[in-house]
Backbone bond lengths (Angstrom), bond angles and torsions (degrees), N, CA, C in turn:
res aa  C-N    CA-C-N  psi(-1)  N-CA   C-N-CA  omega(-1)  CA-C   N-CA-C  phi
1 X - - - 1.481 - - 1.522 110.03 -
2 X 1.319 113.65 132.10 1.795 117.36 -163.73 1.693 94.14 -80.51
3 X 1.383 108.26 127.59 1.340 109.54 166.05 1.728 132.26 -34.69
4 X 0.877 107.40 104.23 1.860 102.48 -173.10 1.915 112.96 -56.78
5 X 1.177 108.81 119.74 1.416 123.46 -177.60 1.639 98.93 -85.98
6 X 1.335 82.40 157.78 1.690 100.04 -168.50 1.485 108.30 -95.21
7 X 1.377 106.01 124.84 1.654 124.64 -170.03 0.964 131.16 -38.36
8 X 1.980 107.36 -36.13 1.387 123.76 171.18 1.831 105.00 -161.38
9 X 1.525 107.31 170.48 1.139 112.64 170.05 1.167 139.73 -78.76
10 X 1.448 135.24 125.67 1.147 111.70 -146.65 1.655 83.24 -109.92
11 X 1.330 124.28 155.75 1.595 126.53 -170.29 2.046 94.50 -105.12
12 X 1.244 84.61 168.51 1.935 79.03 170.17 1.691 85.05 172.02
13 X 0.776 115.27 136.87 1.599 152.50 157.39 1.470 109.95 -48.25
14 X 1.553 131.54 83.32 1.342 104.69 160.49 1.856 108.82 -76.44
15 X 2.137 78.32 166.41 1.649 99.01 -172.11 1.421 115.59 -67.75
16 X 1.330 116.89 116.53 0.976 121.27 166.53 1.635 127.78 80.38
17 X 1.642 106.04 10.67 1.217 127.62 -161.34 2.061 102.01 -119.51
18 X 1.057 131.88 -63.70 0.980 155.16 119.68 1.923 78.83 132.05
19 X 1.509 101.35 69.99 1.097 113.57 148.07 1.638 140.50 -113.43
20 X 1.393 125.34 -174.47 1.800 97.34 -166.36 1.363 69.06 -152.39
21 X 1.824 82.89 130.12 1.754 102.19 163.02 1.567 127.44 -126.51
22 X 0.913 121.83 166.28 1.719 119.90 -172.76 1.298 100.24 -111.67
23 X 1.401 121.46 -179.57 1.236 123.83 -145.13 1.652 101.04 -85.75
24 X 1.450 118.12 -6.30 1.479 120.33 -171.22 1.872 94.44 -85.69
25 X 0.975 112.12 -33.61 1.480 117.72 179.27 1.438 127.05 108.29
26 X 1.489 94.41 14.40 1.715 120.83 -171.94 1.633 100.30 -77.98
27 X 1.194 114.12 115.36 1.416 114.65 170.56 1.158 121.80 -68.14
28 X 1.611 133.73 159.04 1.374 118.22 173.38 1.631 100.29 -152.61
29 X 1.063 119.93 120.54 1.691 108.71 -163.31 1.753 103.47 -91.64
30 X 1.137 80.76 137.49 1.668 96.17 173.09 1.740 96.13 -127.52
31 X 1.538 88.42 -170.53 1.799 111.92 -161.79 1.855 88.66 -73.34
32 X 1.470 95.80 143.54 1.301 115.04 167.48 1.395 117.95 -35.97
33 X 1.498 121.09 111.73 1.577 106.42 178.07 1.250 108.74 -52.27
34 X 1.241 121.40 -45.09 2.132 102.89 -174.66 1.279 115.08 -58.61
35 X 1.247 107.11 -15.50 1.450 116.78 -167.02 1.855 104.76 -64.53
36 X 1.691 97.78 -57.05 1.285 126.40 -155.45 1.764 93.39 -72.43
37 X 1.373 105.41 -44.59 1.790 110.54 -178.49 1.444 97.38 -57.53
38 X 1.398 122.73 -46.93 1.681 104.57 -179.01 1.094 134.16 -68.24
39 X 1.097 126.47 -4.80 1.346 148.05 -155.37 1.611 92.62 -94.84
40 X 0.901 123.83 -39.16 1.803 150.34 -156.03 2.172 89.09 -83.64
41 X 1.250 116.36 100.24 1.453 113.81 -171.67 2.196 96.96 -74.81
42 X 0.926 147.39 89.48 1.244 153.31 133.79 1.512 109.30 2.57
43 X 1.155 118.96 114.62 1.496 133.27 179.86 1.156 116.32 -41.80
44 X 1.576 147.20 145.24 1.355 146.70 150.63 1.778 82.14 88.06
45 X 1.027 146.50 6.71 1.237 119.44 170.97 1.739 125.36 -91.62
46 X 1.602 127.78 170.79 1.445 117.06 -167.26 1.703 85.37 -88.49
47 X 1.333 97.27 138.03 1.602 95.79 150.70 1.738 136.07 -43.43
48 X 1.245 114.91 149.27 1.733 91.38 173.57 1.118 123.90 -53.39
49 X 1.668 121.20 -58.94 1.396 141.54 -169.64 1.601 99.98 -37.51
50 X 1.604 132.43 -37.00 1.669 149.81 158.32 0.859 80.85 -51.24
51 X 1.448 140.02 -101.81 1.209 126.76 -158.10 1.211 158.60 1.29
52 X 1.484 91.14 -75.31 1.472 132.16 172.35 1.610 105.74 -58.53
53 X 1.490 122.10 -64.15 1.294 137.74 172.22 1.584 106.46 -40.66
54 X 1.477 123.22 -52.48 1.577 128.27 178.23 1.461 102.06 -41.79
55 X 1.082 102.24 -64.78 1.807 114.03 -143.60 1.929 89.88 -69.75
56 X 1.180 108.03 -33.02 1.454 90.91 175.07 1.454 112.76 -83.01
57 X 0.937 133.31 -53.13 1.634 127.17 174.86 1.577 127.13 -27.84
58 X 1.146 101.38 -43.05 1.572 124.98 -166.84 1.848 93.07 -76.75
59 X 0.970 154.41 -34.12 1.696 154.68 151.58 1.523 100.56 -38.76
60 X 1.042 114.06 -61.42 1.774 134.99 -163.68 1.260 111.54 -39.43
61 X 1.889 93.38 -60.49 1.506 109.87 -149.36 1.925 85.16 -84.84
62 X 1.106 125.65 -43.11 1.177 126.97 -168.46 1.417 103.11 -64.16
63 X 1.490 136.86 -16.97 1.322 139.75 176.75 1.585 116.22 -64.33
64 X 1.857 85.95 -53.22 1.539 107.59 177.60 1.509 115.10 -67.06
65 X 1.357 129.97 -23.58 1.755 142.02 148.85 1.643 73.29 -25.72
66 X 1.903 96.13 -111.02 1.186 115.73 -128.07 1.813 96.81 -55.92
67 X 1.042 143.83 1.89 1.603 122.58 179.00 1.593 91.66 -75.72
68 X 1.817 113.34 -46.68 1.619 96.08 -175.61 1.532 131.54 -63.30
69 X 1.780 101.88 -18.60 1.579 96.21 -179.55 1.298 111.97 -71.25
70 X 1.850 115.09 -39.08 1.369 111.71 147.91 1.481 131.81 -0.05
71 X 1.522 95.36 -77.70 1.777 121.87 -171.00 1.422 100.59 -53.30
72 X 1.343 132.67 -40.69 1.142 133.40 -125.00 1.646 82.53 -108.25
73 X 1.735 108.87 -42.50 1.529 105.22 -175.28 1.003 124.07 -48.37
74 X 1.992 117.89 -42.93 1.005 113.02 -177.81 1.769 128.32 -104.54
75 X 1.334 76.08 17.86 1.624 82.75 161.98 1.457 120.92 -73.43
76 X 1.656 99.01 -51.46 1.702 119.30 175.97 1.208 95.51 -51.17
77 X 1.120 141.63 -39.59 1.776 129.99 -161.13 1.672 109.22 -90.51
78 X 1.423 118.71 -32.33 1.482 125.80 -179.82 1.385 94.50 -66.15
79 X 1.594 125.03 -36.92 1.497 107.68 -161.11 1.638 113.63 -93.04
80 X 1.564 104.60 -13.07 1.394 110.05 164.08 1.847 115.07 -63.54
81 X 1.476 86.34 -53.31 1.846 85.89 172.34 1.014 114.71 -63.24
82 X 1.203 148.98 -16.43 1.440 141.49 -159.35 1.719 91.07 -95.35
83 X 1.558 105.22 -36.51 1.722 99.53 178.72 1.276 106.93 -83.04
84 X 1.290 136.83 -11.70 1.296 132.51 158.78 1.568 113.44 -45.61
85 X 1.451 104.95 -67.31 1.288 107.37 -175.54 1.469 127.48 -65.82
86 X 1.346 122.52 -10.64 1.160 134.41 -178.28 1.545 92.89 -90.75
87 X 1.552 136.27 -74.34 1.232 102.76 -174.74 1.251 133.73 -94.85
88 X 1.691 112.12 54.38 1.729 126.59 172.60 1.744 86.08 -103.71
89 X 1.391 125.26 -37.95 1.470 111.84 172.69 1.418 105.28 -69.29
90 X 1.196 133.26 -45.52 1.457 112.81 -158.82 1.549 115.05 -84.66
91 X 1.462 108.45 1.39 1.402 120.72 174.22 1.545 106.43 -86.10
92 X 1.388 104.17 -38.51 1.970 100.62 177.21 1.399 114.80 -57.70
93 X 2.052 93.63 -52.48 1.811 96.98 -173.23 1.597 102.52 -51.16
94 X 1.251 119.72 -48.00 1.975 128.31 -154.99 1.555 91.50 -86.29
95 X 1.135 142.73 5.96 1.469 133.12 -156.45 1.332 111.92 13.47
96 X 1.319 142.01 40.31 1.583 158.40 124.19 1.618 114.13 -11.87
97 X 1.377 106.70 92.11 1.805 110.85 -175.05 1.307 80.34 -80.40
98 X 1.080 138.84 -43.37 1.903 118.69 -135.61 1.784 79.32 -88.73
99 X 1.149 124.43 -35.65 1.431 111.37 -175.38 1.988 125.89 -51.86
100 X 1.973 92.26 -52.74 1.276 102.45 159.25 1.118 133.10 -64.11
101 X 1.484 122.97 -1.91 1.362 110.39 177.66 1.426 120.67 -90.88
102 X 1.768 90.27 -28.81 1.372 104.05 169.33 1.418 127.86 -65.46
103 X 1.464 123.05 -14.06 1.040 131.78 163.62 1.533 115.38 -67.05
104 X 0.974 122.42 -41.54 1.415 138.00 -167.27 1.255 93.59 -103.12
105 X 1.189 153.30 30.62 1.491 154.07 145.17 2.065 88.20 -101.49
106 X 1.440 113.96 -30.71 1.514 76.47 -152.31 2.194 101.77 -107.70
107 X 1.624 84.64 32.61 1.644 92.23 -177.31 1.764 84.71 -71.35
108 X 1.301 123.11 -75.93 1.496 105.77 -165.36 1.914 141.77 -35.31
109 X 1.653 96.14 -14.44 1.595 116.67 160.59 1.417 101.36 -69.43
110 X 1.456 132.91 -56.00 1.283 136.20 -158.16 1.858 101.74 -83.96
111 X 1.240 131.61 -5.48 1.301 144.82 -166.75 1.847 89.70 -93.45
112 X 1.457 101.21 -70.42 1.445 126.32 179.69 1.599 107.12 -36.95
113 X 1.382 125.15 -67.05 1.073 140.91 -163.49 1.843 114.56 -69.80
114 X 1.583 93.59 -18.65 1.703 99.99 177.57 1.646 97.82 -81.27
115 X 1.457 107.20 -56.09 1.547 121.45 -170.24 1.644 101.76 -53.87
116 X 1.147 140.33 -16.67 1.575 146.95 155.58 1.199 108.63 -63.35
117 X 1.446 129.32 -74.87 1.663 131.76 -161.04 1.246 96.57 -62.38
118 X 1.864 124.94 -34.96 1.803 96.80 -172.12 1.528 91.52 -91.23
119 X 0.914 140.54 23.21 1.888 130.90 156.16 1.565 94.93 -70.78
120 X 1.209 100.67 -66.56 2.014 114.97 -167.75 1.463 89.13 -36.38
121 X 1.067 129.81 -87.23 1.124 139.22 -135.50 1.190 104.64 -65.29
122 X 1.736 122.91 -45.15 1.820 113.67 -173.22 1.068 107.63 -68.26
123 X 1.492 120.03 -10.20 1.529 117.67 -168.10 1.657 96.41 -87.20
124 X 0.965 116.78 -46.40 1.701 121.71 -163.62 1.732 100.90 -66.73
125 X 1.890 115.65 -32.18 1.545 104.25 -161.43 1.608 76.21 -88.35
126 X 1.327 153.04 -26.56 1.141 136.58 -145.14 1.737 94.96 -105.81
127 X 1.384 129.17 -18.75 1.711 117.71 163.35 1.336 119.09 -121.05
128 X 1.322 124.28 20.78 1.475 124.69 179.94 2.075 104.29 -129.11
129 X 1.367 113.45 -19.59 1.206 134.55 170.20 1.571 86.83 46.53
130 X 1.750 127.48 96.98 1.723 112.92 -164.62 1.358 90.33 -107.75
131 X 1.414 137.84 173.39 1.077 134.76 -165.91 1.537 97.33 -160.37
132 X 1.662 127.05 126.87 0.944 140.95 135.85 1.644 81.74 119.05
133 X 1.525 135.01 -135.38 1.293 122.99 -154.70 1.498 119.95 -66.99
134 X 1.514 105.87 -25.93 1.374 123.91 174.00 1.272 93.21 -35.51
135 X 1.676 109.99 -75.16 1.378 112.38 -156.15 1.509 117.46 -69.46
136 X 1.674 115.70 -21.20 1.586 104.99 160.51 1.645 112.24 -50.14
137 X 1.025 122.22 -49.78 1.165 131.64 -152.75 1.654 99.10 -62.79
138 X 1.122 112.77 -49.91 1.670 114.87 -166.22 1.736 112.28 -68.89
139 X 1.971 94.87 -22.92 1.639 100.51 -157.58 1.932 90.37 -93.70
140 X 1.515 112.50 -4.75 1.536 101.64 -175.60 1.690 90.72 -120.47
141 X 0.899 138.91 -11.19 1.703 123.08 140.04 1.448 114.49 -49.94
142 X 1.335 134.66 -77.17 1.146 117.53 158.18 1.438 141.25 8.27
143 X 1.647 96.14 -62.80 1.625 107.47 -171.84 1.744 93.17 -84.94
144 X 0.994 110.73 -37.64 1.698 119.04 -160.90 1.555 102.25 -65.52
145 X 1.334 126.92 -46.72 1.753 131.84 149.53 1.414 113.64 -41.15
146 X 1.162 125.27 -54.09 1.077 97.14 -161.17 1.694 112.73 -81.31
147 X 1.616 123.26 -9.76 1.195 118.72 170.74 1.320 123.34 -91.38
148 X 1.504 125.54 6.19 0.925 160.80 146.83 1.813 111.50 -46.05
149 X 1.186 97.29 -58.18 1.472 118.44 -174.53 1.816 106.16 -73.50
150 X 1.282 100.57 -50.00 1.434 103.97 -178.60 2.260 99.49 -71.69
151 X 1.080 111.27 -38.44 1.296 87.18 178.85 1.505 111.78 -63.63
152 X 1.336 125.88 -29.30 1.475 122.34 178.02 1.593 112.46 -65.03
153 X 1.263 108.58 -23.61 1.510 110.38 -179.77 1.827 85.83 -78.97
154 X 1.349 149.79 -67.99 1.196 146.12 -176.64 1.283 115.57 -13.94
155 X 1.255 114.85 -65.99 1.546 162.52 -179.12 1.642 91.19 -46.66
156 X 1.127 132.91 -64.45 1.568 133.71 165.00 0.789 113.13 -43.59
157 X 1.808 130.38 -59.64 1.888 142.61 -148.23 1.734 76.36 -67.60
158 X 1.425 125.76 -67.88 1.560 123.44 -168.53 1.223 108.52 -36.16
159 X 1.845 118.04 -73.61 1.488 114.39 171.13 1.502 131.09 -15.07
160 X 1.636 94.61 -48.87 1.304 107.76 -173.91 1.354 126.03 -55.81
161 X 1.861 100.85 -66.14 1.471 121.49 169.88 1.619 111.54 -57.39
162 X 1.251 137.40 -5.04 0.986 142.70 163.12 1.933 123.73 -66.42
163 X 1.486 107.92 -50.42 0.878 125.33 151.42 1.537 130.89 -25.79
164 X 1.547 78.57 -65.67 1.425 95.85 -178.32 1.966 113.68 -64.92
165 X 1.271 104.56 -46.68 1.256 117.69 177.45 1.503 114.25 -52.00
166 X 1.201 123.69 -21.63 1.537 129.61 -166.41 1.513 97.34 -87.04
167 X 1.222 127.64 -19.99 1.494 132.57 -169.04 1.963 108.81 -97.34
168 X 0.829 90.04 -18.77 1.205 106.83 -174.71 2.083 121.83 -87.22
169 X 1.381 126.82 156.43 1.532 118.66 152.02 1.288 136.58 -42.14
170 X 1.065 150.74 120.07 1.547 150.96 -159.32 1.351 109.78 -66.83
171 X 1.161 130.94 123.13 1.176 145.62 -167.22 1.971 83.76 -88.50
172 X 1.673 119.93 151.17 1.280 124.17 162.23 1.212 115.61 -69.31
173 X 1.255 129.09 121.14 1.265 107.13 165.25 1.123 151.87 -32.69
174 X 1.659 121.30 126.26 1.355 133.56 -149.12 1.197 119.67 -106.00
175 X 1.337 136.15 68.38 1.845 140.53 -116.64 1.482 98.45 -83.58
176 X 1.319 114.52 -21.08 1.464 123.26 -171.30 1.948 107.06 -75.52
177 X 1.382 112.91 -34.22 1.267 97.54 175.04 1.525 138.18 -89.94
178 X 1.969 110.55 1.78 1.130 122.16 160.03 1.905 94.90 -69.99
179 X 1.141 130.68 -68.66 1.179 123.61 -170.87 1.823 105.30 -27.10
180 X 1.297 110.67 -90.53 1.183 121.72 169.92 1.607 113.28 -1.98
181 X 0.980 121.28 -58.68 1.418 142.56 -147.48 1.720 88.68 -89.89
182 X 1.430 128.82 -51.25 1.149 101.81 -170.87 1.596 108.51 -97.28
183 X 0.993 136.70 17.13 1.263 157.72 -168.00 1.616 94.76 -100.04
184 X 1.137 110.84 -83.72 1.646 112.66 -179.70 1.637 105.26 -44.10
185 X 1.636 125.44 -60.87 1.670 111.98 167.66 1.355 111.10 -29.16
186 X 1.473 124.93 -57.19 1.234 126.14 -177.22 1.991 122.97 -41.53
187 X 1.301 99.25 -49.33 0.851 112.37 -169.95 1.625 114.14 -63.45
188 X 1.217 93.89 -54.56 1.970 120.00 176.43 2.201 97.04 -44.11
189 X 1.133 79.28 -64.05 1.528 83.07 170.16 1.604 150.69 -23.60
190 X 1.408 68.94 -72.57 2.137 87.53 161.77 1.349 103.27 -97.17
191 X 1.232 153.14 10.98 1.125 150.40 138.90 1.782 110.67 -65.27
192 X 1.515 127.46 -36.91 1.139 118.61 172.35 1.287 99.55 -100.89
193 X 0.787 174.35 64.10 1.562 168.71 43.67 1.757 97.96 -36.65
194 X 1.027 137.36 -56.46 1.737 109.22 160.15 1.455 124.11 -28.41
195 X 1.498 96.73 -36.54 1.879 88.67 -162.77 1.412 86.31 -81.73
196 X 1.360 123.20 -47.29 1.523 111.53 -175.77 1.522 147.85 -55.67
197 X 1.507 92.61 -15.75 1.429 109.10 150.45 1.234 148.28 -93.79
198 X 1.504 79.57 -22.36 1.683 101.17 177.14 1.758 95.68 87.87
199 X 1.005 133.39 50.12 1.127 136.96 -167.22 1.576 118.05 -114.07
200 X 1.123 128.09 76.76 1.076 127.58 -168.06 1.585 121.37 -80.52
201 X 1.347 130.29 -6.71 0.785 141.62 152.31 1.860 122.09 -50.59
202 X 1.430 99.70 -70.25 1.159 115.00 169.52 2.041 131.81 -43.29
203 X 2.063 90.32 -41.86 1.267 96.36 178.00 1.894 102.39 -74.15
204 X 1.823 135.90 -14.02 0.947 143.97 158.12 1.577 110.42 -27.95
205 X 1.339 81.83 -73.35 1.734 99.99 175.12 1.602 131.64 -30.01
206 X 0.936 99.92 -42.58 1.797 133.82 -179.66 1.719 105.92 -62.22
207 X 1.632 111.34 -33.48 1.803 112.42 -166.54 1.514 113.85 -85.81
208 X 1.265 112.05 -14.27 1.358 114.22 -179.09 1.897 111.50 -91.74
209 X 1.235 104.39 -31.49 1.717 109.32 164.80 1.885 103.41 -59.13
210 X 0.740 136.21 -38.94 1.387 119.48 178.02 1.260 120.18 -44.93
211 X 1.523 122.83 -55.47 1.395 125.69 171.39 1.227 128.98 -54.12
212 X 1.420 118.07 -17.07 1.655 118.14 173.70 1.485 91.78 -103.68
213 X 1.242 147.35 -24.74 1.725 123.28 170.68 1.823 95.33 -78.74
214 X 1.172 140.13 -6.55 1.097 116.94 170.39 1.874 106.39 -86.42
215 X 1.386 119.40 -22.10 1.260 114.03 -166.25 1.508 98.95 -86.29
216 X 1.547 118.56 -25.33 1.598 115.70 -165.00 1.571 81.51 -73.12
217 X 1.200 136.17 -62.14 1.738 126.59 -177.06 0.835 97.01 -32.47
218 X 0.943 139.98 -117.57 1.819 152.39 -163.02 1.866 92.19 -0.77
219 X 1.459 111.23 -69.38 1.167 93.30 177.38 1.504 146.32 -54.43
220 X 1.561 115.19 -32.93 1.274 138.62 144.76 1.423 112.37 -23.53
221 X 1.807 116.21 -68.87 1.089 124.73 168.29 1.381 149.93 -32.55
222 X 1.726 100.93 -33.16 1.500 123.25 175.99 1.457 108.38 -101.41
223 X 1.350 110.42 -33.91 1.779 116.15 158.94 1.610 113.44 -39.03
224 X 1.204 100.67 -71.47 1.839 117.37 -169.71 1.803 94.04 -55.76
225 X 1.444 107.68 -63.89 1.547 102.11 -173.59 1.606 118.80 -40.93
226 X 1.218 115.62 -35.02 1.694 131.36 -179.71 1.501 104.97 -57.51
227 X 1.592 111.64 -54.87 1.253 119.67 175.33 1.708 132.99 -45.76
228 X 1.416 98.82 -42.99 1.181 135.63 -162.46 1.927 100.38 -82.35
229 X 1.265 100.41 -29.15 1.595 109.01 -173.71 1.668 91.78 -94.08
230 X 1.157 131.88 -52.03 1.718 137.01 -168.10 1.625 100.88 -66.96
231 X 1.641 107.68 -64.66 1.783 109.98 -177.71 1.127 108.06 -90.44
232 X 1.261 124.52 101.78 2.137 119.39 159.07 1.450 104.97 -47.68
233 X 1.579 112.69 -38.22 1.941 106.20 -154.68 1.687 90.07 -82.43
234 X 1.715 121.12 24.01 1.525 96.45 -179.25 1.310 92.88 -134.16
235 X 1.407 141.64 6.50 1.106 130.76 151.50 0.982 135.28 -2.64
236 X 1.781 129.14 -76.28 1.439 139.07 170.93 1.537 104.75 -41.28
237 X 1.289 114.91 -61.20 1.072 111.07 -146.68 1.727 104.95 -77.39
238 X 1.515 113.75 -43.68 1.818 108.22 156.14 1.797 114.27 -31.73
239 X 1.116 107.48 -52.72 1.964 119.32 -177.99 1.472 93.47 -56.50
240 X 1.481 118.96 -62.04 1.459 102.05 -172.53 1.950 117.13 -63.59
241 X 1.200 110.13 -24.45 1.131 110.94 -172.71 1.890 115.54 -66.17
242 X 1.352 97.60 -50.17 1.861 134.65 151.97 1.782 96.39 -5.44
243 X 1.844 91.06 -73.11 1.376 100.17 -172.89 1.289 119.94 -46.55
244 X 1.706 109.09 -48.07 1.710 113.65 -160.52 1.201 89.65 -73.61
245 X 1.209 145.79 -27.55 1.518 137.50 -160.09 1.787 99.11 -81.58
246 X 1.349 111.69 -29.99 1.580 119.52 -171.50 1.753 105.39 -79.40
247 X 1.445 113.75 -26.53 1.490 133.84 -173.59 1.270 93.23 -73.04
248 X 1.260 117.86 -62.15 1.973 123.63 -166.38 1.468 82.21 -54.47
249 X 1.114 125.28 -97.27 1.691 124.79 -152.34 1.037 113.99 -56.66
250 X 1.410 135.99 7.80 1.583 127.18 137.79 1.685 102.63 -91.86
251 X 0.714 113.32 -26.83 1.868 94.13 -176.01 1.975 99.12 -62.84
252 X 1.924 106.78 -43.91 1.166 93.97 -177.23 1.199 122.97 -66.26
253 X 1.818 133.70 -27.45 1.414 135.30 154.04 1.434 104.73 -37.91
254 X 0.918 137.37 -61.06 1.989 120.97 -179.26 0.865 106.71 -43.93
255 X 1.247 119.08 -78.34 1.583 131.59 -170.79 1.846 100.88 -25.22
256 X 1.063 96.94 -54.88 1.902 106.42 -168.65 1.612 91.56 -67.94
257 X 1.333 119.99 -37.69 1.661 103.50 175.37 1.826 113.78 -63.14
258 X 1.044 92.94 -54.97 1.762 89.51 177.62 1.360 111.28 -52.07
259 X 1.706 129.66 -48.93 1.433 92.10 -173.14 1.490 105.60 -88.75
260 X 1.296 131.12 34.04 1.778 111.80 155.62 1.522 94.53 -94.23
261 X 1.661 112.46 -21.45 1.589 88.67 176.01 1.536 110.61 -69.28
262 X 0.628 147.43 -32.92 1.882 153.47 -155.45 2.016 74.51 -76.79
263 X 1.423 106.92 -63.48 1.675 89.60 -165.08 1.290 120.12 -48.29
264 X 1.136 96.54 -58.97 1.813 105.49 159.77 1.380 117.34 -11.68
265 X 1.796 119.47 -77.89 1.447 137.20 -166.10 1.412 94.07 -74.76
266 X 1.194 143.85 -8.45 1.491 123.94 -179.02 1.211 121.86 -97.72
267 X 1.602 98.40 -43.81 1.560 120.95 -172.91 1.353 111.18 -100.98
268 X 1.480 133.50 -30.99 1.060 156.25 -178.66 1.911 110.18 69.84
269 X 1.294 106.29 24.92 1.373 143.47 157.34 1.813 110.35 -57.88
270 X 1.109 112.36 114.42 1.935 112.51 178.13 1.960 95.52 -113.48
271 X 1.695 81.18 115.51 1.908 93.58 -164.94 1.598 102.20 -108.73
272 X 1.309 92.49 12.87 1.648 83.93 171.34 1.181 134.04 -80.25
273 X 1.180 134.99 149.81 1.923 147.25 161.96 1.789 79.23 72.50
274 X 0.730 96.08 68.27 2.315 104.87 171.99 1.505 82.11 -113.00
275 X 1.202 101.66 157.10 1.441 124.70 172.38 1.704 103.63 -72.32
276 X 1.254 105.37 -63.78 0.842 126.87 -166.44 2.210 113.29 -53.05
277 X 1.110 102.67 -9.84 1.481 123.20 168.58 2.008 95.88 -79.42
């Protein structure tokens, strides 16, 4: 009697082999079952090509986060300095101790807040490596903090000499250093509203005010000296005055640094030491 053959093949999975045998026990290798199951796209799932697109986006957008928390840092800090400097003048005009002190209580916020933005930033040029405006942007934040920082240190020296001035004989009023004083605010001003628009035009605007807060000093200078030769008992207080007049025309030199930085980040134009400044 002829051996009875088997009707059909029966498939089966050896362990761990991912071979397929028939009922005689003859192996025959085919493609890896995990192989073959993946191949098989599973319902409700994203395609790769989704995929692929996700996983890159999600770096990007999280890049573009941190440039705005950036933006945002040093906005909060320009507008603290800018109130720095506004009430270190209105503490000289009002001779206001409790005002100046408060100024000079809040240099270590403005110390704090620089020592943050250059963390952000070395961290972002040193793991995001940005290239082309990105990287203007990070390398003139940078510069834009740190003169930022030095006007808040300004913003104190005033506080300071203010102090001092309240102890002292009344100097006549010196009409040239209210000018000064709101001239340089001015300047600081539309210099951070340049960066905030990106306005390079505007931060333009900003380079030609330097030369008249450097000329009103000069005038200041020969004022106080006059004083200083007529009153002996007002000495100190001309010297302290000297200073605030030396404070304004460096606060207005920042100011003139920030908006060549804005020119810088817009145009990618370097407008510094130009004659024409």
């Amino acid at each position: 009697m002829a051996k009875k053959q088997p009707s059909a093949k029966i498939a089966r999975i050896s362990e761990g082999r991912g071979h397929i045998h028939n009922s005689r026990g003859d192996p025959r290798i085919v493609e890896d079952a995990a192989h073959a199951l993946s191949r098989q796209s599973p319902p409700n799932t994203i395609p790769r090509a989704c995929r692929s697109i996700t996983v890159k986006e999600t770096p990007l957008r999280h890049f573009a986060q941190e440039l705005e928390d950036v933006n945002r840092a040093l906005l909060q800090m320009g507008g603290l300095v800018e109130s720095s400097i506004h009430c270190s003048i209105q503490a000289l005009e009002e001779g206001d101790e409790r005002l100046a002190r408060r100024i000079i209580a809040d240099e270590s916020r403005i110390n704090r807040m620089e020592m943050e933005i250059d963390s952000q930033v070395t961290r972002l040029l040193a793991l995001q490596q940005p290239v082309a405006k990105d990287l203007r942007f990070l390398t003139s934040v940078l510069k834009i903090n740190g003169d930022l920082e030095r006007m808040g240190r300004l913003a104190v020296h005033i506080a300071r000499r203010t102090l001092s001035l309240i102890q002292q004989p009344e100097v006549r009023p010196v009409v040239d250093i209210p000018r000064m004083a709101a001239l340089a605010e001015d300047m600081l001003r539309k210099s951070l509203d340049a960066f905030v628009r990106q306005d390079a035009v505007l931060a333009e605007s900003v380079l030609p005010a330097d030369r008249e807060v450097d000329e009103l000093r000069d005038k200041v200078f020969q004022e106080l000296t006059h004083v200083m030769q007529s009153q002996p008992a007002r000495v100190l207080a001309a010297l302290d005055l000297m200073f605030v007049a030396r404070h304004l025309e460096r606060t207005a030199d920042h100011s003139t640094n920030i908006a060549e930085d804005v020119i810088f980040l817009v145009r990618g134009d370097d407008v510094r030491h130009r004659a024409t400044r």
